[in-house]
C-alpha positions as CSV (number, residue, x, y, z in Angstrom):
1,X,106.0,65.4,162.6
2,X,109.3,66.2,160.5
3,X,112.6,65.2,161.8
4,X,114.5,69.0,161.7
5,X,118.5,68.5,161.6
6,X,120.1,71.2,163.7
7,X,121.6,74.0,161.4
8,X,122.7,77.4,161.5
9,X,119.5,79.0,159.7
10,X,115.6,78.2,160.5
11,X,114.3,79.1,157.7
12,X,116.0,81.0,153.9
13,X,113.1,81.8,151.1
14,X,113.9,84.1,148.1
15,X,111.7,85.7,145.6
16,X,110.3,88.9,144.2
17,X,110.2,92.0,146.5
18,X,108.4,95.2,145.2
19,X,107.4,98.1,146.3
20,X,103.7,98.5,147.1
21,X,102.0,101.7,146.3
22,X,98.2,101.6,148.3
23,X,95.8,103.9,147.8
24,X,94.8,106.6,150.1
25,X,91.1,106.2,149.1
26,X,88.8,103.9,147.6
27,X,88.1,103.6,143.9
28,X,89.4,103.1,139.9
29,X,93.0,104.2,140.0
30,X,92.1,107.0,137.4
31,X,90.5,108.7,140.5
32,X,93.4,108.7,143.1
33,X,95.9,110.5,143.7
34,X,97.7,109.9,146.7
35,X,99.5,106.7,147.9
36,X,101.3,105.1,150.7
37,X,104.5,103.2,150.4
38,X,105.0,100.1,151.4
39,X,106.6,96.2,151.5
40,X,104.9,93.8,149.0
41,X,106.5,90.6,148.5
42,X,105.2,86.3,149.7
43,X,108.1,85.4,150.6
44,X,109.9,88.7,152.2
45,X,106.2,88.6,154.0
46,X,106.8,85.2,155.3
47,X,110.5,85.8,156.6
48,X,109.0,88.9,158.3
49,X,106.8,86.8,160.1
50,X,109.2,84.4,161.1
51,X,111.3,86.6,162.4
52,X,108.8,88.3,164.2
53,X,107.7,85.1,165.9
54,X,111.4,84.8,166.9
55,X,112.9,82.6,164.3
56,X,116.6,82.9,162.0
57,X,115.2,83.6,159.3
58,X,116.9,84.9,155.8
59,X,115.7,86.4,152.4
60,X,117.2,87.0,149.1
61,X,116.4,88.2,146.0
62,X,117.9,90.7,142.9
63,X,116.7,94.0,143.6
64,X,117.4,97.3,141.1
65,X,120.4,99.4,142.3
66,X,118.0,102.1,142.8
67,X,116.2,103.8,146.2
68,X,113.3,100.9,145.6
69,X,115.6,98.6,145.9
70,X,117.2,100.2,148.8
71,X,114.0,100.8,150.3
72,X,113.2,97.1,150.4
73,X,116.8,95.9,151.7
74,X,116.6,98.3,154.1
75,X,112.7,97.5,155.5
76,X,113.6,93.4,155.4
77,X,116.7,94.2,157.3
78,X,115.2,96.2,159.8
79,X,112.5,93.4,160.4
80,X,116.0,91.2,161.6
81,X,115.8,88.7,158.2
82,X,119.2,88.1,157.3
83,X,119.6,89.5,153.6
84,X,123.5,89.3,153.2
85,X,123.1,87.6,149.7
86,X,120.7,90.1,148.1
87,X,122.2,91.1,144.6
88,X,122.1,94.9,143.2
89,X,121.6,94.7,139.7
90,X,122.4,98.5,138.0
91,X,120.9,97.6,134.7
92,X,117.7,96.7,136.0
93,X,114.8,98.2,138.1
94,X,113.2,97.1,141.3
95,X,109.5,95.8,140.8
96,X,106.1,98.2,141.4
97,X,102.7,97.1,142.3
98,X,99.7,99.3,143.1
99,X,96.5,98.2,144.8
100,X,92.8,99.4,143.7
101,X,90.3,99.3,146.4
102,X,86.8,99.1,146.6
103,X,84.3,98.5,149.4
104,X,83.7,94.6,150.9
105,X,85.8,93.3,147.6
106,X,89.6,92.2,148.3
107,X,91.6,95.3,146.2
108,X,92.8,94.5,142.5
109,X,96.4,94.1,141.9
110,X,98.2,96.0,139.4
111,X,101.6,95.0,138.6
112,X,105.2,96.5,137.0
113,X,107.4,94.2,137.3
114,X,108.3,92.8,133.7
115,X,111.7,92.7,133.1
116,X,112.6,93.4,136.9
117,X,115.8,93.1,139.0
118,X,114.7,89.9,140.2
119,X,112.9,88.1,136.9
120,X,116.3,87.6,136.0
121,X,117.6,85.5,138.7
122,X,119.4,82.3,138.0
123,X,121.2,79.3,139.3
124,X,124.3,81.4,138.6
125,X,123.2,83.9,141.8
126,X,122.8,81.7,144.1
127,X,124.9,80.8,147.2
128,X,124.2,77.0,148.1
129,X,125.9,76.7,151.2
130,X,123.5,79.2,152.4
131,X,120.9,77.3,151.2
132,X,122.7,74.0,153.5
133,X,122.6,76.2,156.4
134,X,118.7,75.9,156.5
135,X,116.3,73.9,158.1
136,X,113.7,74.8,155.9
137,X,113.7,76.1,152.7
138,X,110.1,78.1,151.8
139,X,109.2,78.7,148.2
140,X,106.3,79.6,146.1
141,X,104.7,79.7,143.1
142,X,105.4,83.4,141.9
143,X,108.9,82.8,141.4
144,X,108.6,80.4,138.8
145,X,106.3,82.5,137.1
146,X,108.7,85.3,136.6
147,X,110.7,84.0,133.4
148,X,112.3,80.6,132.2
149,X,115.8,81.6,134.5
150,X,113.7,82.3,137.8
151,X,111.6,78.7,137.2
152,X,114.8,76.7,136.5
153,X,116.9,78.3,139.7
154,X,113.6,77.3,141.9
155,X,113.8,74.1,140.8
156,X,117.4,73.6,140.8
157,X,117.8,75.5,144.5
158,X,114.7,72.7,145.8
159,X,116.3,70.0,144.1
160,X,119.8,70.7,145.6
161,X,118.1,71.5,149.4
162,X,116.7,67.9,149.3
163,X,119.4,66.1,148.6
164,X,121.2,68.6,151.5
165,X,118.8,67.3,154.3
166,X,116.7,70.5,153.7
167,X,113.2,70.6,154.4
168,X,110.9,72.0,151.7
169,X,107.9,74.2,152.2
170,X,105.8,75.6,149.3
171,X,102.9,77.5,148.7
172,X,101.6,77.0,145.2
173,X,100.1,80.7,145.4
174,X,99.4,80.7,141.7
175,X,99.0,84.0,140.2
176,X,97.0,84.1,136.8
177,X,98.4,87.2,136.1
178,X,101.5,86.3,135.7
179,X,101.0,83.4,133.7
180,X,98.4,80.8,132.7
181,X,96.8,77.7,134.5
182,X,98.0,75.5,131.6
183,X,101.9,77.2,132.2
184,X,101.7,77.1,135.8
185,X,99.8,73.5,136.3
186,X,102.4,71.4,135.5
187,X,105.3,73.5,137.1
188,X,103.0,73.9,140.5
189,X,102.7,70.3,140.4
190,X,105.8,69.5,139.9
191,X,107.3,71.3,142.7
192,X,104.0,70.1,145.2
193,X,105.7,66.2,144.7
194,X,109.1,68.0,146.0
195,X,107.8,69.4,148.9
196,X,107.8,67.8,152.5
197,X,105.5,70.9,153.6
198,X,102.5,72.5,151.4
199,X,100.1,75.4,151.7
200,X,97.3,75.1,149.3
201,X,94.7,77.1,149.2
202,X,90.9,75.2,148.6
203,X,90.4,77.0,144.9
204,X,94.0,76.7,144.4
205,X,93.8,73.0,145.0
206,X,91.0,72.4,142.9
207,X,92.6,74.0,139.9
208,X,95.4,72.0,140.2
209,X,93.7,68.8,140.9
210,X,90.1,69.1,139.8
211,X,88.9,68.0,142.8
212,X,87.1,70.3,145.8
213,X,86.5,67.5,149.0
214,X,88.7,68.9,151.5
215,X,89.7,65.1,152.7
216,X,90.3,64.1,149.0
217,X,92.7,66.8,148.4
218,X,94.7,66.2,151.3
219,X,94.9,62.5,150.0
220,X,96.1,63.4,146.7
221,X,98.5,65.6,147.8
222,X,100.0,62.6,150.3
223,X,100.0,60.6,147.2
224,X,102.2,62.8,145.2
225,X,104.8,62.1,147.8
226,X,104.1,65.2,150.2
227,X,105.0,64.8,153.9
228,X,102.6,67.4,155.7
229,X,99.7,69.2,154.3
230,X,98.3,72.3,155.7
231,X,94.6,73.3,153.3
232,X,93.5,76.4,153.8
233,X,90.0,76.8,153.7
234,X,89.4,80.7,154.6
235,X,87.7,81.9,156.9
236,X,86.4,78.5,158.3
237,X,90.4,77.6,159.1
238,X,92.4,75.1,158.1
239,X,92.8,71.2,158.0
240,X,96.2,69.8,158.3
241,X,97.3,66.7,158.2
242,X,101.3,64.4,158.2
243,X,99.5,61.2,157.3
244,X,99.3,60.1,160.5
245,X,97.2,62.5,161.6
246,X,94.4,64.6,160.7
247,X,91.9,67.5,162.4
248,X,89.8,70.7,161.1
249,X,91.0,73.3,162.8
250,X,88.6,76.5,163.4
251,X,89.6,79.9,161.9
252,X,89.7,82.7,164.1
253,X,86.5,85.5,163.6
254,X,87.7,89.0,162.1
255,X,84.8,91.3,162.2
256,X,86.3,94.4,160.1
257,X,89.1,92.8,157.9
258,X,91.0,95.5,156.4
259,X,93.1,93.9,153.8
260,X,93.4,90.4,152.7
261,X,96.7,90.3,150.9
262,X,99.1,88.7,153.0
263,X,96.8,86.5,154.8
264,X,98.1,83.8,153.1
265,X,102.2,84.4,153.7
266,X,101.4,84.6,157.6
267,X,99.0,81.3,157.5
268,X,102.3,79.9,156.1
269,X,104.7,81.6,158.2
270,X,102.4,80.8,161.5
271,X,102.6,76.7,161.0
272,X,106.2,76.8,160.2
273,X,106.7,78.4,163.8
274,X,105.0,76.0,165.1
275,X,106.7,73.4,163.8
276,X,110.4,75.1,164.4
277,X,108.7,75.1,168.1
278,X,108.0,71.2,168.4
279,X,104.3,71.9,168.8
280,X,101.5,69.1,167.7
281,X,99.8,69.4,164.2
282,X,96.8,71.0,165.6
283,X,98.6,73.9,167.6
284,X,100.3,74.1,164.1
285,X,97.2,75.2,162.8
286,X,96.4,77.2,165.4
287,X,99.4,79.1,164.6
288,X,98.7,79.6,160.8
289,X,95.1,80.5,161.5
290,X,96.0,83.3,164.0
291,X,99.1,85.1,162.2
292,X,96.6,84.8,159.1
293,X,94.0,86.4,160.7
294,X,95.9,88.9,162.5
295,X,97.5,90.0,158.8
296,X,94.1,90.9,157.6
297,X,93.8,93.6,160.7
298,X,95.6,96.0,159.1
299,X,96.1,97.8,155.8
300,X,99.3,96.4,153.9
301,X,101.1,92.9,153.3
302,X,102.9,92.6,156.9
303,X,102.2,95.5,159.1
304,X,99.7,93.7,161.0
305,X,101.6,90.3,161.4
306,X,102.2,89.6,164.9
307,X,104.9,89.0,167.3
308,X,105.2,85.4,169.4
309,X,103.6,87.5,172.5
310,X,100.4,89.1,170.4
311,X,99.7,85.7,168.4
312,X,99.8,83.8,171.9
313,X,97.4,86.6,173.4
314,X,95.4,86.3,169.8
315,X,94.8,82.9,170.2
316,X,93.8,82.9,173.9
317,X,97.3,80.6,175.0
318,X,98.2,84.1,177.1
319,X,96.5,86.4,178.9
320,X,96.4,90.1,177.8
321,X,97.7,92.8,179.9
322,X,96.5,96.5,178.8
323,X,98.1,98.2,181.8
């Protein structure tokens, strides 16, 4: 396992936070015309997670001076993430995303957020004796793919975290609408040799490396320098591995899965707990394959991500009590 130095935070992640506008009703957008509110953000959905599972967890990002922004500082802090070094930015807006639905099919994605609050962080915003105060530092592949300032502050941030005794976790979760495989291939990869802790996805990993053998990808990613690897292969589970050691670890069955988005973040969010609580690989998995699950429950990116007492029950390691 990783050797955690004790610090003040357990995990800081920054990134994008917009707000979510989902559908009332399936169909083209053209036909709706009522929405819910809500939280859309990876890395506000993995702090939420954490925290919910009981960890020190902190978020930052820029966020509009407007009542989206305030919306979002206000949700994240009431989920107990630390978001003291959020900037307001009154000359620019808070992201928007709205999601299309339609039956059996994960929704379509439709984003606003060019020339947001937060594509224009930079190295210049950032406190990095917050970032020292972490044990883990979580990051993924969206930021980057924001603008030239947001790519160059990730990489500066992970650089500086490293050389700080900070662990680094990153999810790849490349995002084709944002940019291009060529533009994000060799800025993914990059930041995969940086990182002590990754969560690929299986198609994810194959675009990057050309390669789909579950074992094989795992080995490549070793090679590139990468502590810990934790594949996610869907439904099926996961198979994680530190070099040492290696197992498949079954998924957990979902029979109505309302939303998919998010899955991901709490997969992600799940191993790090485990790892923060000094259990094997395997329970690690475990961990990422039930808060995963359990995001897909219900509609939205985090309502349905679980506290440490549900994701025990979840995961048959506690019995349930109705009453």
């Amino acid at each position: 396992m990783i050797d955690m130095v004790d610090k003040k935070m357990d995990v800081i992640t920054f990134g994008e936070s917009m707000v979510l506008f989902n559908p009332d009703a399936k169909g083209p957008l053209r036909y709706i015309h009522t929405f819910s509110k809500a939280l859309a953000g990876a890395e506000s959905n993995v702090a939420i997670a954490l925290a919910r599972l009981e960890h020190n967890v902190g978020w930052f990002s820029k966020l509009g001076d407007d009542e989206f922004g305030r919306y979002i500082e206000c949700f994240i802090r009431g989920e107990g993430v630390d978001i003291s070094r959020v900037i307001k930015d009154n000359a620019k807006s808070t992201g928007l995303l709205f999601k299309e639905r339609f039956a059996h099919v994960n929704p379509n994605v439709y984003y606003y957020r060019k020339n947001s609050a937060a594509s224009y962080l930079s190295s210049d915003d950032i406190d990095y004796e917050y970032i020292k105060s972490a044990k883990i530092l979580h990051v993924t592949g969206i930021t980057p793919a924001l603008s030239e300032s947001a790519k160059e502050t990730v990489i500066k941030v992970v650089d500086y975290a490293k050389k700080n005794d900070v662990i680094i976790s990153f999810d790849p979760n490349i995002r084709l609408k944002l940019w291009s495989i060529e533009e994000a291939k060799p800025v993914i990869l990059e930041l995969c040799k940086k990182a002590d802790i990754l969560f690929p996805g299986i198609d994810e990993a194959e675009m990057l490396l050309g390669i789909s053998e579950p074992r094989e990808i795992i080995k490549a990613f070793h090679e590139m320098g990468t502590k810990m690897v934790a594949l996610k292969l869907g439904k099926e589970g996961c198979r994680v591995s530190n070099k040492k050691e290696e197992y498949f670890v079954n998924g957990y069955t979902v029979k109505t899965m309302e939303d998919s988005v998010g899955a991901g973040d709490g997969f992600a969010a799940g191993f790090l707990s485990g790892l923060l609580k000094n259990r094997s690989l395997k329970e690690c998995g475990e961990y990422a394959n039930g808060v995963g699950a359990m995001a897909t429950l219900v509609k939205g990116d985090v309502e349905g991500l679980p506290t440490y007492d549900q994701l025990l029950t979840f995961i048959n390691k506690k019995k349930y009590v109705d009453r």
